[in-house]
C-alpha positions in Angstrom: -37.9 6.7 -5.4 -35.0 6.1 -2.8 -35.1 3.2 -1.0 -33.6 4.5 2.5 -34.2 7.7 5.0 -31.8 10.3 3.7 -32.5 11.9 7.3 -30.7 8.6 8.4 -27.9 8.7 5.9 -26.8 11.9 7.0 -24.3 12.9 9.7 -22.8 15.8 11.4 -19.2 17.5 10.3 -18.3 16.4 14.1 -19.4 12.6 14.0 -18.3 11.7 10.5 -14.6 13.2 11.6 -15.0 11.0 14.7 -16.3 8.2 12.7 -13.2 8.3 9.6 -10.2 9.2 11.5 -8.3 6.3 10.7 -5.2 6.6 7.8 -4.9 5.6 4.8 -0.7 5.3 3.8 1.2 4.6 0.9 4.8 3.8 1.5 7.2 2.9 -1.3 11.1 2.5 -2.0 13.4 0.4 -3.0 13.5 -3.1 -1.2 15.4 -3.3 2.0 14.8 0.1 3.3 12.5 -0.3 6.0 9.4 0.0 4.6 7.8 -3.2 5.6 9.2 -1.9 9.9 7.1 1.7 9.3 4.5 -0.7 8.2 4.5 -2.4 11.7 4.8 0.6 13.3 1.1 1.2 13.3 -1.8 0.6 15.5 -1.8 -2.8 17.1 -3.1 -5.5 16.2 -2.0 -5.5 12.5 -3.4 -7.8 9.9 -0.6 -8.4 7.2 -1.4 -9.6 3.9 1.7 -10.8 2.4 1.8 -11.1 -1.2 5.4 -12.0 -1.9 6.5 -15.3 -0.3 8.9 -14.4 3.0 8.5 -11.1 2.5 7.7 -9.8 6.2 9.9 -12.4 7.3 13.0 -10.9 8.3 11.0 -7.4 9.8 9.0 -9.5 12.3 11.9 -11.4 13.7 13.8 -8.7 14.0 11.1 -6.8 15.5 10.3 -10.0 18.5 13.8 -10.6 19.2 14.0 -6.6 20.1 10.8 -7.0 22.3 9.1 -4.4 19.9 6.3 -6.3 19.2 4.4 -9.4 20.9 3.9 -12.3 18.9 -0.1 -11.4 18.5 0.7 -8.2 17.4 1.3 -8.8 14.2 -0.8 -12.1 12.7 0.4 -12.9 9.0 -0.7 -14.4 6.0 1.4 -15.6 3.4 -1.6 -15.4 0.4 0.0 -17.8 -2.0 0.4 -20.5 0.8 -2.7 -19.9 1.9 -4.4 -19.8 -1.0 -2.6 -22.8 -3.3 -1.3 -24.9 -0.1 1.4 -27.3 -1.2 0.5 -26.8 -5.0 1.8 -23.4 -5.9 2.0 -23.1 -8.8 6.3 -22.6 -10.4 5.0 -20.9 -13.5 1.7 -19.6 -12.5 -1.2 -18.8 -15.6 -4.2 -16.6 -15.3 -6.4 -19.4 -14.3 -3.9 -19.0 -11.1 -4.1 -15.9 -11.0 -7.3 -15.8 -10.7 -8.1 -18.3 -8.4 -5.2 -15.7 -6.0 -7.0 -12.6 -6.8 -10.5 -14.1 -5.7 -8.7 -15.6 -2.6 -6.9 -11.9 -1.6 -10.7 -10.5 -2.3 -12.1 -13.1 0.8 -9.3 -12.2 2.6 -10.3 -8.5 2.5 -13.9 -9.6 3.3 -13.1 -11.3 6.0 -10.6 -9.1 8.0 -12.8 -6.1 7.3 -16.1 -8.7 9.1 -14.3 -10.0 11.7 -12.0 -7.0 12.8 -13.5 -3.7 11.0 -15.2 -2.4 14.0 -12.3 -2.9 16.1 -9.5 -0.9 15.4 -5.7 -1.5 14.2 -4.0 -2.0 11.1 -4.4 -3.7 7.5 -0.8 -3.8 6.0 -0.5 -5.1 2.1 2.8 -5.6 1.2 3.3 -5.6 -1.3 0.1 -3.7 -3.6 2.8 -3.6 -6.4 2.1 -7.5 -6.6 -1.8 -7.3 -5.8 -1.9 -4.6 -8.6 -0.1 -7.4 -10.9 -2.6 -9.9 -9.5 -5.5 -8.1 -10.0 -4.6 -7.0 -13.8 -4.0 -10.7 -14.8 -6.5 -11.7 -13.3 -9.5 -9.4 -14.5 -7.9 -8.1 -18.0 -6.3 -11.2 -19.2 -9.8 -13.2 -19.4 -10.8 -9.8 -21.5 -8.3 -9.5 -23.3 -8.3 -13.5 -24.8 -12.2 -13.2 -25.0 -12.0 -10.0 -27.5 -9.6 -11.8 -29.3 -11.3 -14.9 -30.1 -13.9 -12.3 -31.7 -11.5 -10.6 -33.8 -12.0 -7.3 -31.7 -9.1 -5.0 -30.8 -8.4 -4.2 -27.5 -5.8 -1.7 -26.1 -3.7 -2.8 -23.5 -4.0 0.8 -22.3 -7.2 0.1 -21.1 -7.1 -0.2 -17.7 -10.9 0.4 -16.5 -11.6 -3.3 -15.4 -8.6 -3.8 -13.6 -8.7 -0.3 -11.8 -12.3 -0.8 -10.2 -11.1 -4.5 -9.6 -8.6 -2.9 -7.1 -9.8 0.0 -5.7 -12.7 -2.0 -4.5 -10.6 -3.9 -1.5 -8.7 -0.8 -0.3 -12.1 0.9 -0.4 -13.3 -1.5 1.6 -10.9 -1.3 4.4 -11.1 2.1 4.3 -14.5 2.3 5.2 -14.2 0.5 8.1 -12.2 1.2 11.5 -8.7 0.1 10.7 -5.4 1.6 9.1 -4.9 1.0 5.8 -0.6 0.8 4.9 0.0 -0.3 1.6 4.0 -0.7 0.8 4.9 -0.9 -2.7 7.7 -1.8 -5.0 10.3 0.7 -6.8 11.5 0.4 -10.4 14.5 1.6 -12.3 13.8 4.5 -14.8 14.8 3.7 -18.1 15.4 6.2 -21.4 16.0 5.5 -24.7 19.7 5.8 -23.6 19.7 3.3 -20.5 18.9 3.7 -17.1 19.3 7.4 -15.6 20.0 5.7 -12.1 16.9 7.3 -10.6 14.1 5.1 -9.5 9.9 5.1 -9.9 7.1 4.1 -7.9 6.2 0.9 -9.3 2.0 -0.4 -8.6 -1.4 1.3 -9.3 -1.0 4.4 -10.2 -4.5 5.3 -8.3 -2.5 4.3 -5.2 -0.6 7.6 -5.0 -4.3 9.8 -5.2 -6.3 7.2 -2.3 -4.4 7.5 0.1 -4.2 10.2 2.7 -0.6 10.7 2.5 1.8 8.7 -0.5 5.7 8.7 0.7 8.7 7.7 -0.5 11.2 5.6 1.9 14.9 6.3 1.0 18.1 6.3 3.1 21.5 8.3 3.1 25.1 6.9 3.2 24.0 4.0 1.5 26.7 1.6 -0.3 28.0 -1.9 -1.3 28.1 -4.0 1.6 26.2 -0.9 3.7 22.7 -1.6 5.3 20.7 1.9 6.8 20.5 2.3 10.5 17.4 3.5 11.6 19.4 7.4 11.5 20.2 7.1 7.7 16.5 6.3 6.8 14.1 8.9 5.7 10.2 9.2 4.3 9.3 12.4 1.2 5.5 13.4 1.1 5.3 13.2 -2.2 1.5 13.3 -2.7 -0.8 14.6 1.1 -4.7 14.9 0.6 -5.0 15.8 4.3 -2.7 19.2 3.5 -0.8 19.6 0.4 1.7 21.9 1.8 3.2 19.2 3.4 4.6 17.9 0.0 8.3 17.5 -0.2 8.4 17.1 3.7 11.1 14.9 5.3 11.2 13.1 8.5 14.5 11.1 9.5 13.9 7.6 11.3 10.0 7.8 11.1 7.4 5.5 12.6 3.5 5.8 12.8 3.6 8.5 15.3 5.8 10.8 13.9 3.4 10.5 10.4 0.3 10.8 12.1 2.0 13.8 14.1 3.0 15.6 10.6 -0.5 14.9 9.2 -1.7 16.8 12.5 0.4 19.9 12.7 2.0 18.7 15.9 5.5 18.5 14.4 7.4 20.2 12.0 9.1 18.3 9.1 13.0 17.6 9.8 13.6 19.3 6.0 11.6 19.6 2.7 13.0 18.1 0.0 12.3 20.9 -3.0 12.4 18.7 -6.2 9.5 17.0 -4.9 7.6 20.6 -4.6 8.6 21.7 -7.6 7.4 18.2 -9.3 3.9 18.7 -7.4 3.9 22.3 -8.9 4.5 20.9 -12.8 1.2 19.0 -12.1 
């Protein structure tokens, strides 16, 4: 027998659209590209979780000295400061590991408690390294555990680690705020070297969650080049909220021009059609 009112657990079309309007976005390239300042383009306040030492760092000063942002804006936390103090670890084992994943997991629990009802953003940057963080740290105890009793296990089994991290986005998401996770890119590789093209590099879940998954790049960039804010672009490369929005391009981009794509209220700058005709292989 159920042990709630399913009268109570029901709501209308109109309420629950009210109710879930916040964003869910994926944002990945290759570092330096800006995708850490689309990041803190989003709602106000933002909660950053930082999980590579510094790594906001040079975005948020930037972004005060240019009066963009207040200074409570955006409030930071650097999770392997927080979490180890003055003893991080140089070489850290998956007894670390651990002790970091459980410490991002109270993070989580208490941003989404103390701030879930109010509105603004949660930023991870990066979920590449909580996805690395979260795989030590649940499969790694598994893995020396079925070894000590002679049992095979595949290190394609993924199962553990996946609920492990789909639990604190989906927690986040079930609350109020924006969710922006940035992630890392890696180099493609063949049996002949690398092809010079470049991956999306974290949990491969990531790309399906979210409401829109986009690839930062930039044009006319070069040796001893940075992007201005003109050369910088975002790809659709996966959209739950429409799908014929893969392959869409928007030059210089913040939160409002992505939440204005999402909503029909612009048109992309181009579509990119390699991207569309990947989406159409799959």
């Amino acid at each position: 027998m159920a042990k709630f009112d399913i009268v109570e657990e029901l709501i209308s079309a109109d309420d629950y659209l009210k109710e879930r309007d916040q964003l869910f976005v994926s944002l990945w390239g290759k570092t330096g590209l800006g995708k850490t300042w689309l990041a803190c383009t989003f709602p106000k306040p933002i909660y950053l979780l930082s999980l590579d030492m510094k790594g906001p760092h040079g975005v948020v000063k930037r972004m005060l000295k240019r009066n963009l942002i207040k200074p409570n804006d955006i409030m930071i936390t650097e999770a392997m400061k927080a979490c180890f103090g003055d003893r991080i670890p140089i070489a850290p084992d998956y007894e670390d590991t651990q002790e970091l994943w459980e410490y991002v997991k109270d993070w989580v629990e208490g941003i989404t408690k103390a701030y879930g009802e109010s509105g603004g953003t949660t930023v991870v940057d990066t979920a590449s390294s909580m996805w690395e963080t979260c795989d030590t740290a649940i499969s790694e105890p598994i893995r020396l555990r079925l070894e000590r009793t002679k049992k095979d296990w595949q290190r394609w089994d993924y199962q553990h680690a996946n609920r492990g991290m789909k639990g604190p986005l989906e927690k986040i998401t079930s609350t109020a705020l924006n969710l922006v996770v940035v992630s890392h890119a890696k180099a493609e590789f063949t049996s002949k070297g690398p092809t010079g093209k470049f991956l999306y590099r974290g949990f491969n879940q990531i790309p399906e969650l979210a409401d829109v998954h986009m690839r930062v790049s930039a044009e006319n960039v070069g040796r001893g080049k940075k992007p201005t804010n003109d050369d910088r672009f975002i790809t659709v490369e996966k959209c739950r909220e429409d799908d014929k929005l893969v392959g869409a391009k928007i030059y210089d981009p913040d939160y409002e021009d992505i939440a204005n794509l999402l909503s029909g209220e612009i048109e992309p700058d181009e579509y990119n059609e390699e991207v569309i005709e990947e989406e159409d292989k799959e």
